[in-house]
TIMI-2910 file (N, C-alpha, C, CB; in pm, 1 decimal, decimal comma, always signed):
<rs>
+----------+----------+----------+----------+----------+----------+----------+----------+----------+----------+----------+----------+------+
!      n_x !      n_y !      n_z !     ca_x !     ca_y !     ca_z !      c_x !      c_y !      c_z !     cb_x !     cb_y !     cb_z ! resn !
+----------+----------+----------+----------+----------+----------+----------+----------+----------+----------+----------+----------+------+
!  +3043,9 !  -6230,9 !    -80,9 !  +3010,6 !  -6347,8 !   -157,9 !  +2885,9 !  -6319,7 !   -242,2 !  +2989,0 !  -6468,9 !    -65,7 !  Unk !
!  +2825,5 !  -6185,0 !   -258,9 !  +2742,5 !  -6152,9 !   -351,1 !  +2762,0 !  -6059,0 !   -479,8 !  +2658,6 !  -6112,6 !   -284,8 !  Unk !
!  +2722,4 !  -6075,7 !   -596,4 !  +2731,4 !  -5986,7 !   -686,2 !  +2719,0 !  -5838,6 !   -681,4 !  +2663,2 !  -6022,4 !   -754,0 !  Unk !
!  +2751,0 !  -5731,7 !   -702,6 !  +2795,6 !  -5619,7 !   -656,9 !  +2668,4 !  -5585,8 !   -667,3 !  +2905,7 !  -5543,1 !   -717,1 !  Unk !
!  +2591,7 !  -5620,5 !   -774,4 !  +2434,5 !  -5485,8 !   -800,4 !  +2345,3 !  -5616,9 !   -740,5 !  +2366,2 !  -5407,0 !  -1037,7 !  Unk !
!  +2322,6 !  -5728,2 !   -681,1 !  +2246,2 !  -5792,7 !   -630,2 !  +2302,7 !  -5839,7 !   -479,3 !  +2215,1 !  -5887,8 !   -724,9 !  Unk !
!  +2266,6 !  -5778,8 !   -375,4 !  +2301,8 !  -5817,9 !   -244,2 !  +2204,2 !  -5966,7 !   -221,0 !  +2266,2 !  -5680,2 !   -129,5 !  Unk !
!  +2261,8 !  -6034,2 !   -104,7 !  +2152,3 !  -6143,5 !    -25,5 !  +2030,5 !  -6056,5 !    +33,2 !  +2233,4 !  -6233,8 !   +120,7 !  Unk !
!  +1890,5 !  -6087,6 !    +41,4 !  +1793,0 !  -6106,1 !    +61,4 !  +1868,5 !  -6009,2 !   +265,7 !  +1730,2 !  -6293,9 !     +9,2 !  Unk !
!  +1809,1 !  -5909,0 !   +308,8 !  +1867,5 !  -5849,0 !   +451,9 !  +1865,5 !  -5966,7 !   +562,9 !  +1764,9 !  -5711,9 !   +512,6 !  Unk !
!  +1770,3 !  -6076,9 !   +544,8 !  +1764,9 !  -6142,4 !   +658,8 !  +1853,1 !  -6246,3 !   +617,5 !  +1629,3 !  -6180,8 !   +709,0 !  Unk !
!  +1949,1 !  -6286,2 !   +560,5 !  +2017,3 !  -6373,9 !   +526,5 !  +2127,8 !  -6404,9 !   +591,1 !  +2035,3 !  -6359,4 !   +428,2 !  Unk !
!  +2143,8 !  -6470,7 !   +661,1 !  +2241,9 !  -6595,4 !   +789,6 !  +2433,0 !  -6454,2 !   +721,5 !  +2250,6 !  -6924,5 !   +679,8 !  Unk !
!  +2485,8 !  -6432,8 !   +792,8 !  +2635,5 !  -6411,7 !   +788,0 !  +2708,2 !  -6521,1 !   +665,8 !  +2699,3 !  -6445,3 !   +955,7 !  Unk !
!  +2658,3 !  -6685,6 !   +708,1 !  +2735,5 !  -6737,3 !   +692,5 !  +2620,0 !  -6877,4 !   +635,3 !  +2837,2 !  -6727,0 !   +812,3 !  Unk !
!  +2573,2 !  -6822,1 !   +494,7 !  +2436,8 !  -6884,0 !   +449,2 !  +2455,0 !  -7034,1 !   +403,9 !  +2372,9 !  -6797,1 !   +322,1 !  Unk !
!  +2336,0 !  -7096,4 !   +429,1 !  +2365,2 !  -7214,2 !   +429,0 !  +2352,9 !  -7245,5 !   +269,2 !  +2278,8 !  -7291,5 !   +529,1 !  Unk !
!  +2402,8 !  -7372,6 !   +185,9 !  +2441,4 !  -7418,9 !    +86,1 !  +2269,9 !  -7381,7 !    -20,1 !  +2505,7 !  -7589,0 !   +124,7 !  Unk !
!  +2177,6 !  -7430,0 !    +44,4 !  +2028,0 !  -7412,9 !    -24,0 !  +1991,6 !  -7272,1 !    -31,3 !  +1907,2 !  -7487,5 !    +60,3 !  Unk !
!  +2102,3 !  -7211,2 !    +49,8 !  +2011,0 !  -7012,6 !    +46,3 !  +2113,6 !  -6968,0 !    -43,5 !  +2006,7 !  -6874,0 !   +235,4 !  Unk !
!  +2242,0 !  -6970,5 !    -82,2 !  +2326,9 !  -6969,4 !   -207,0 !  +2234,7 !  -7015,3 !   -315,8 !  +2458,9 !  -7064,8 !   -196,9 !  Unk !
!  +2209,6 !  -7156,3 !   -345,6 !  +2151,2 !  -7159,4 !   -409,5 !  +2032,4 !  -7103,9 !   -486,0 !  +2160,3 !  -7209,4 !   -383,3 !  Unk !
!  +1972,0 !  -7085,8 !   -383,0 !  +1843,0 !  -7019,2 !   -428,6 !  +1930,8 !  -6870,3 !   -499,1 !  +1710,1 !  -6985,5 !   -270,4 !  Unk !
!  +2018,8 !  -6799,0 !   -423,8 !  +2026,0 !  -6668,2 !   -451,6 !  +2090,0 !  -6656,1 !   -604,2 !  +2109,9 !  -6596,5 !   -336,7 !  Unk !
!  +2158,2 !  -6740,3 !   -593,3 !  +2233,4 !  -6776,9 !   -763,9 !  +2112,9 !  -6807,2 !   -872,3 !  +2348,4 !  -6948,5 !   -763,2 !  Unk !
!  +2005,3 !  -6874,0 !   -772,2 !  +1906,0 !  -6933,0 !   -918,1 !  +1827,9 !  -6804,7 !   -961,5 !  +1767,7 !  -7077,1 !   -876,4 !  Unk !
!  +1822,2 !  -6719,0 !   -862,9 !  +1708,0 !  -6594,6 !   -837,6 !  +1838,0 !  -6482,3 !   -940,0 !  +1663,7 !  -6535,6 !   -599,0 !  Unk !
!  +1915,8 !  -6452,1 !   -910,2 !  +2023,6 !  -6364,8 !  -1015,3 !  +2001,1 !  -6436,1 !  -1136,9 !  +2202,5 !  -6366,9 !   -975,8 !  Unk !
!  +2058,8 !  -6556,1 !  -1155,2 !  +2060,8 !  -6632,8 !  -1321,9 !  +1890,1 !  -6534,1 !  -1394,9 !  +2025,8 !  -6896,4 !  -1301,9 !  Unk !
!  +1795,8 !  -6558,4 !  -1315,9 !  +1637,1 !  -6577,5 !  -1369,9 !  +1666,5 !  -6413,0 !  -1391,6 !  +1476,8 !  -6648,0 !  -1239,9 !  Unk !
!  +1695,3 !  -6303,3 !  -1267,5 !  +1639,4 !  -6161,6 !  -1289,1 !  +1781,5 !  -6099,5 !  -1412,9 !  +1625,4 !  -6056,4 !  -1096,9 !  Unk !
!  +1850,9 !  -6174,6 !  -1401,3 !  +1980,8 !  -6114,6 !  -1516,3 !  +1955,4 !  -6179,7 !  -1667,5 !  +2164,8 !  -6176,8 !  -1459,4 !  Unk !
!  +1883,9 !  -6305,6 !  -1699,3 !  +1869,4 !  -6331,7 !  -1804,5 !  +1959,4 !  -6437,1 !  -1844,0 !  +1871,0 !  -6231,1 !  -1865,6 !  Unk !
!  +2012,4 !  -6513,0 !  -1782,2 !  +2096,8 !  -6619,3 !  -1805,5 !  +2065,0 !  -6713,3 !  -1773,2 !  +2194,6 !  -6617,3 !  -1770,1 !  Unk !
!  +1884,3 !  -6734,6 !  -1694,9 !  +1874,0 !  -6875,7 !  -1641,2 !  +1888,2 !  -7008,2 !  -1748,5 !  +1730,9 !  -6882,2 !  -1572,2 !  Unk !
!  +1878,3 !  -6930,4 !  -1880,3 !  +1836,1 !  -7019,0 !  -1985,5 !  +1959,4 !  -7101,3 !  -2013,3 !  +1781,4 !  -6942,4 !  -2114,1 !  Unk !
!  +2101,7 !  -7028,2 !  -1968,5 !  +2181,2 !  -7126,6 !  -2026,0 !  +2243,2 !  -7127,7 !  -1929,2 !  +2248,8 !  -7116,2 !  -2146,1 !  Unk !
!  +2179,0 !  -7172,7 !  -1779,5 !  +2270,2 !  -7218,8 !  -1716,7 !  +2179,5 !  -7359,8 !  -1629,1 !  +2343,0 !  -7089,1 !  -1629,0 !  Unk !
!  +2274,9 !  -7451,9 !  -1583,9 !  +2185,3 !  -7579,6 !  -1555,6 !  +2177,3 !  -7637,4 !  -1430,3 !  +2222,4 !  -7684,9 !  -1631,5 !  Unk !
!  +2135,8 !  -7628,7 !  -1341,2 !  +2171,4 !  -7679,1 !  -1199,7 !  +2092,5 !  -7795,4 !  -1158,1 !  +2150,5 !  -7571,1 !  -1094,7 !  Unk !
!  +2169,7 !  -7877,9 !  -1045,3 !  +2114,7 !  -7990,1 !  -1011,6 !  +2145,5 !  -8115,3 !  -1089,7 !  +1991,1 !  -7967,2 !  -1010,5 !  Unk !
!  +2239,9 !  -8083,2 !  -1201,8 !  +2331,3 !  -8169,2 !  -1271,6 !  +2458,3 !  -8202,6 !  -1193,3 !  +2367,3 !  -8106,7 !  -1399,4 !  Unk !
!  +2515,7 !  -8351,1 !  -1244,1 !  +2644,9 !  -8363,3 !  -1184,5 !  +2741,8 !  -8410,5 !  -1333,4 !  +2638,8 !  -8490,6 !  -1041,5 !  Unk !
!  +2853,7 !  -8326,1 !  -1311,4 !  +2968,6 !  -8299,2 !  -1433,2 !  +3042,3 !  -8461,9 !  -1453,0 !  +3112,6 !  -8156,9 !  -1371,2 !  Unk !
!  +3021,8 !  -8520,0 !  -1539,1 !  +3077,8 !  -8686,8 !  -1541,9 !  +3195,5 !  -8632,0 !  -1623,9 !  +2965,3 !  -8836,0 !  -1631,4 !  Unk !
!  +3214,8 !  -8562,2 !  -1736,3 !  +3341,1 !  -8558,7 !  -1812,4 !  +3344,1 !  -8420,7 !  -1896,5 !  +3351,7 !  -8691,8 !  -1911,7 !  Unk !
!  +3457,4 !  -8368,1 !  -1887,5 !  +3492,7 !  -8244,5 !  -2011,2 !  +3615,4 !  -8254,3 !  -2055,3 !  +3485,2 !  -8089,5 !  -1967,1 !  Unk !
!  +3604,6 !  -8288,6 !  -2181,6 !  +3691,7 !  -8252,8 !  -2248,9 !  +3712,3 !  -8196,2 !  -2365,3 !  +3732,1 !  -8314,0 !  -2248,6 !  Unk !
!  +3828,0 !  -8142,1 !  -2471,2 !  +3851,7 !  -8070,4 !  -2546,4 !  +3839,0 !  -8157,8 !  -2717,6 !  +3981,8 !  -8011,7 !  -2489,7 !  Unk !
!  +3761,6 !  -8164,4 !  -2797,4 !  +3765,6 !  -8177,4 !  -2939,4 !  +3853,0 !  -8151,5 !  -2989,9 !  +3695,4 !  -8127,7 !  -3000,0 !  Unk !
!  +3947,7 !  -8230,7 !  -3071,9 !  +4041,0 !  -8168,4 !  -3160,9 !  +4020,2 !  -8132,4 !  -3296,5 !  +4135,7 !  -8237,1 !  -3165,3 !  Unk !
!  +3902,6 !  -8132,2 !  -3314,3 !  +3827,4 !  -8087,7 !  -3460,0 !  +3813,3 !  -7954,0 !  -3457,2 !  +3678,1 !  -8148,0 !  -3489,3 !  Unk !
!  +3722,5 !  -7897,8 !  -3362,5 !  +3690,0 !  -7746,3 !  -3351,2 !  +3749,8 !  -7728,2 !  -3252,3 !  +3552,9 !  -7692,8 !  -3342,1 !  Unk !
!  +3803,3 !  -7775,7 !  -3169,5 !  +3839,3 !  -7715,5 !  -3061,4 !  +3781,0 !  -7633,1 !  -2946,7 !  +3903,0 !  -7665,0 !  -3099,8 !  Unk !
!  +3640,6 !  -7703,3 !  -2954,2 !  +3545,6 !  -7680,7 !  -2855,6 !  +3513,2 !  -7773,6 !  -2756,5 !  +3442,7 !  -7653,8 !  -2908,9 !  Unk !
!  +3495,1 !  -7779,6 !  -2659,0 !  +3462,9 !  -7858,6 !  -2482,3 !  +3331,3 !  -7909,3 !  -2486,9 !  +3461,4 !  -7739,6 !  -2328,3 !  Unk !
!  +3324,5 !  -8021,4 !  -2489,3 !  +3229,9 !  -8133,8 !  -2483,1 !  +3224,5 !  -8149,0 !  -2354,9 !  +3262,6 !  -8259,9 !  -2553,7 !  Unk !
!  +3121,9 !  -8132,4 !  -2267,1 !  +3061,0 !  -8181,4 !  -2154,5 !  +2950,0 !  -8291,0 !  -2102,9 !  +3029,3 !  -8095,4 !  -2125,7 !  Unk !
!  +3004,1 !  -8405,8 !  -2051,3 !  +2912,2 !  -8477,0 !  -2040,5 !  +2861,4 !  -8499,3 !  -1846,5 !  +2966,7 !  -8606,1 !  -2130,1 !  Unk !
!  +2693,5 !  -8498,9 !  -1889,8 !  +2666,9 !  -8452,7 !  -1763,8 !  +2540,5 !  -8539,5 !  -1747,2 !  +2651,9 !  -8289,4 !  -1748,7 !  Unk !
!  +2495,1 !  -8540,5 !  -1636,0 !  +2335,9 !  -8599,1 !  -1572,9 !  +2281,7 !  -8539,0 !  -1493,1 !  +2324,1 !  -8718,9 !  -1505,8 !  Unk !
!  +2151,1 !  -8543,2 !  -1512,2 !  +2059,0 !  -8440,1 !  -1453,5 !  +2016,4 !  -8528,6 !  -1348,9 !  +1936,5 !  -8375,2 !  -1549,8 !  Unk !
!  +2040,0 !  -8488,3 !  -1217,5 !  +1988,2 !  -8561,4 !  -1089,8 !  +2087,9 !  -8683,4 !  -1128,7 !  +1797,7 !  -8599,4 !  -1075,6 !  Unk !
!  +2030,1 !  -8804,9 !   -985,0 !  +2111,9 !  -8889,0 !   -953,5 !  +2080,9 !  -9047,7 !  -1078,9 !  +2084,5 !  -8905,2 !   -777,0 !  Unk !
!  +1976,5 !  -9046,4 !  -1150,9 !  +1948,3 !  -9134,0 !  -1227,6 !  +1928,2 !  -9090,1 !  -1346,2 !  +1863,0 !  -9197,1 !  -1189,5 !  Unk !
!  +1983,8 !  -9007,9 !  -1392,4 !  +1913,2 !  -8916,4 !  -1549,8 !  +2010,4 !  -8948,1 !  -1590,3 !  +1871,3 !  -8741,5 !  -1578,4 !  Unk !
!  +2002,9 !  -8956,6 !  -1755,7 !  +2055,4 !  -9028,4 !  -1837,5 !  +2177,9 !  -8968,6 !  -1915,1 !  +1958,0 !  -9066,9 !  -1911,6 !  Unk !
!  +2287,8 !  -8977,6 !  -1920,7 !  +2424,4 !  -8863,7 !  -1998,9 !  +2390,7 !  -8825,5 !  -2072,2 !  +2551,5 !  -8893,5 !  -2056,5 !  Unk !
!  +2418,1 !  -8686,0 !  -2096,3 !  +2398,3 !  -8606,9 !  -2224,2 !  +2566,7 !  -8522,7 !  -2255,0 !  +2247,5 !  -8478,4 !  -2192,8 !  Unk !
!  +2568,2 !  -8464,9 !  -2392,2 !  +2700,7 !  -8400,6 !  -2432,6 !  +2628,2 !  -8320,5 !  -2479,4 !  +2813,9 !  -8460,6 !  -2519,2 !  Unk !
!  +2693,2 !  -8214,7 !  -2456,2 !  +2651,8 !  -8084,4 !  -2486,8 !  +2810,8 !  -8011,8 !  -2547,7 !  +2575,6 !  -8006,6 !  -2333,0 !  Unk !
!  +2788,7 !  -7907,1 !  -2626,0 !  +2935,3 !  -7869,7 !  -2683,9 !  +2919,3 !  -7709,5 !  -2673,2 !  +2971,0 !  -7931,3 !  -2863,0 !  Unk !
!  +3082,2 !  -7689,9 !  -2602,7 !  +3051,8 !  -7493,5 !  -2564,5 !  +3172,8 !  -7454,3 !  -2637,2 !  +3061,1 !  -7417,2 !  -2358,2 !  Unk !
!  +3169,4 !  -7336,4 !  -2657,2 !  +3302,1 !  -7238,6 !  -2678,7 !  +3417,4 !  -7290,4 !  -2531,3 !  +3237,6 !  -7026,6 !  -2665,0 !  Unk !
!  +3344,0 !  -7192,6 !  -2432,6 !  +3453,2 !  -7237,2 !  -2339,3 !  +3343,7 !  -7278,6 !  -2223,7 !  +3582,1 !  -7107,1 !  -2293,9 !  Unk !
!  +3450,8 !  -7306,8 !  -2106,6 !  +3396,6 !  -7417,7 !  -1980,5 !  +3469,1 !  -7308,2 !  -1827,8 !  +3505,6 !  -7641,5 !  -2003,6 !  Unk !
!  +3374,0 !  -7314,6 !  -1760,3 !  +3412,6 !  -7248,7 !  -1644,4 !  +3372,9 !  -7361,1 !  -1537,5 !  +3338,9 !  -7099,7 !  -1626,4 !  Unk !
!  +3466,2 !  -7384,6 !  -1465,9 !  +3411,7 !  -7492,2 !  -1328,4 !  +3414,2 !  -7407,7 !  -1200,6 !  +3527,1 !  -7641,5 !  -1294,1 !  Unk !
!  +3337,8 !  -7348,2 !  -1113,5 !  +3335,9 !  -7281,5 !  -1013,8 !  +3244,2 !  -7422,7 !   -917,6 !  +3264,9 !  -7115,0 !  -1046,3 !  Unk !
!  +3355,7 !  -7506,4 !   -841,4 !  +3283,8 !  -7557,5 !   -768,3 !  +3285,2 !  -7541,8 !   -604,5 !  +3297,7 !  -7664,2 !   -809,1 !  Unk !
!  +3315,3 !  -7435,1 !   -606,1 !  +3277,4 !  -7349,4 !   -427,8 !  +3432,1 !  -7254,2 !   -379,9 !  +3247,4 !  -7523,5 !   -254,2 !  Unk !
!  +3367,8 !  -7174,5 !   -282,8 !  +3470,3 !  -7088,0 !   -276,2 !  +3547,8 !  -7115,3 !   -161,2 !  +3427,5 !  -6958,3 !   -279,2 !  Unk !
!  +3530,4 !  -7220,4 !    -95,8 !  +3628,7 !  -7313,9 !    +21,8 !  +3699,8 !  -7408,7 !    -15,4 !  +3560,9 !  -7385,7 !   +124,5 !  Unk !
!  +3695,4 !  -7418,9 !   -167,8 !  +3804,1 !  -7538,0 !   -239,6 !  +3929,3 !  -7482,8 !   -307,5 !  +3728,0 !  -7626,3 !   -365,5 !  Unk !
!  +4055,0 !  -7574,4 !   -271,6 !  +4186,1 !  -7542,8 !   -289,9 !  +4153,5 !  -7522,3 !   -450,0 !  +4305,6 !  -7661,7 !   -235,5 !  Unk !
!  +4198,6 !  -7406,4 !   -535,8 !  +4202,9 !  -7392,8 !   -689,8 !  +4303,4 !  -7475,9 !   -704,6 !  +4226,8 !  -7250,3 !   -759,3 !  Unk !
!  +4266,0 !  -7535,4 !   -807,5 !  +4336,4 !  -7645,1 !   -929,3 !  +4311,3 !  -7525,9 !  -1030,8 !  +4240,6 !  -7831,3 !   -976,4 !  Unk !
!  +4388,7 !  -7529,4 !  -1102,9 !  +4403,8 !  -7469,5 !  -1260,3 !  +4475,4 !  -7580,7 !  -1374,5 !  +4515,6 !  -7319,7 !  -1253,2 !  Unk !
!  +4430,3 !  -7686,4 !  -1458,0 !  +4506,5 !  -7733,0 !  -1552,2 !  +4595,1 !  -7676,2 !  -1626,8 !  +4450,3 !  -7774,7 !  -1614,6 !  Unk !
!  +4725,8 !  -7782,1 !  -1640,0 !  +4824,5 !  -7751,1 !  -1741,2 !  +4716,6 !  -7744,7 !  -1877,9 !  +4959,8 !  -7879,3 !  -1748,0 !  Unk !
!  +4700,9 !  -7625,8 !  -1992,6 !  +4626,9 !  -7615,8 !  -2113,6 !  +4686,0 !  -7546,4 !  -2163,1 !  +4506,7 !  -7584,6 !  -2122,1 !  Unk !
!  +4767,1 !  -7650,3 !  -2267,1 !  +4815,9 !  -7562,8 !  -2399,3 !  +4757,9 !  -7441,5 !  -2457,6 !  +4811,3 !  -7639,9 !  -2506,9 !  Unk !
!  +4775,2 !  -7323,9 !  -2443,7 !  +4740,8 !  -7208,9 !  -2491,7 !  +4659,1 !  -7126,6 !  -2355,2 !  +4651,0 !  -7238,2 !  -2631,0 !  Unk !
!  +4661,6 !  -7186,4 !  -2236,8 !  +4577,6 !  -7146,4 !  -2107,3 !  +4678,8 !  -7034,0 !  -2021,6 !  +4539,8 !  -7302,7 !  -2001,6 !  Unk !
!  +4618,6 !  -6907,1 !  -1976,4 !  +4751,0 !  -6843,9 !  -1922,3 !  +4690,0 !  -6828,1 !  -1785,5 !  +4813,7 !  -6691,9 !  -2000,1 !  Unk !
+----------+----------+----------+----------+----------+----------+----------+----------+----------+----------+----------+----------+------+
</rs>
């Protein structure tokens, strides 16, 4: 469950708890250079697809009282844990 060139920290639980993932994901994002565009501690309210450009509008809130924002990407990846049954949407042009 770790990235091939970044192992867990040696003293790290078999079977780590949800906050030591975390941390280890926030600590890769920062030493790989991606912390900048990635956002945690947000919760995902809506994504969907533009039919103008054909780019994914995400609307989201930061913590439990922060206010919606839309943000617009090329594409959208949802990885929300690795003990959840995969869903894959029916998406026209999705293989």
């Amino acid at each position: 469950m770790t990235y091939r060139n970044t192992p867990f920290p040696e003293e790290t639980e078999l079977f780590p708890r949800a906050d030591t993932v975390c941390e280890y994901i926030q600590a890769y994002a920062k030493a790989h250079g991606v912390h900048n565009h990635t956002r945690f501690g947000c919760t995902v309210v809506r994504v969907r697809k533009t039919s103008e450009s054909g780019d994914w509008v995400v609307s989201s809130r930061q913590g439990m009282d922060g206010a919606e924002k839309e943000d617009e990407f090329d594409f959208v990846a949802i990885a929300n844990g690795h003990y959840e049954k995969v869903m894959i949407p029916t998406i026209p042009g999705l293989r």
